[in-house]
N, C-alpha and C positions, 0 to 999 in steps of 0.2 A: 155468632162470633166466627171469624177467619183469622183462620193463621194464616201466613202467609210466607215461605220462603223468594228473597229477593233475587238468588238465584235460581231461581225453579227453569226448567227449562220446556215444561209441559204446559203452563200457565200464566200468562203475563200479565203483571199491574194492573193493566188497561180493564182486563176481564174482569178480576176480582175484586176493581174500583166499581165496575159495577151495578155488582147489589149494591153499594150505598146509594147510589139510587134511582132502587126499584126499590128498599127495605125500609120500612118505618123506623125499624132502628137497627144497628150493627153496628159490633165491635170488631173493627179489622187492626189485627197485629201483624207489622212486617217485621221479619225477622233476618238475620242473616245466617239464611242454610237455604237446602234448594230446597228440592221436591219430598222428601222424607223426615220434614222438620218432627216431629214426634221419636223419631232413631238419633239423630241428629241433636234435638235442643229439649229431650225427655220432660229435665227438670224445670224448666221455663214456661214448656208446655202445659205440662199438666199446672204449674202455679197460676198459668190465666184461666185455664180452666175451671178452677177452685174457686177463682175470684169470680166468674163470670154468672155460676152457676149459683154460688149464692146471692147475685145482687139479682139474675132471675125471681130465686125463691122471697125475698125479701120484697120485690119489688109488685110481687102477684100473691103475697101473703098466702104462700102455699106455707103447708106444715110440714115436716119430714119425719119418717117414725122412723 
């Protein structure tokens, strides 16, 4: 998964369009914030995260203890 801020000023679209393809699969989120979306957009962040990380585990029938 990629976050993406749309104002990043270190890494353009172009770049982190990417991985999608080189990558079998990826989740790319663009966001509106730069380069520090995680300070920036916290709670948005971590909520794709959560989602992303569980359709991992579901999707490769891993167990979590």
């Amino acid at each position: 998964m990629i976050m993406w801020g749309r104002h990043d000023k270190f890494f353009r679209v172009d770049e982190v369009l990417a991985y999608a393809r080189k990558l079998d699969y990826v989740e790319i989120h663009v966001l509106d914030g730069a380069h520090f979306l995680l300070e920036t957009h916290a709670e948005e962040c971590s909520a794709l995260m959560r989602r992303f990380i569980q359709y991992i585990i579901k999707v490769n029938d891993v167990t979590v203890k």
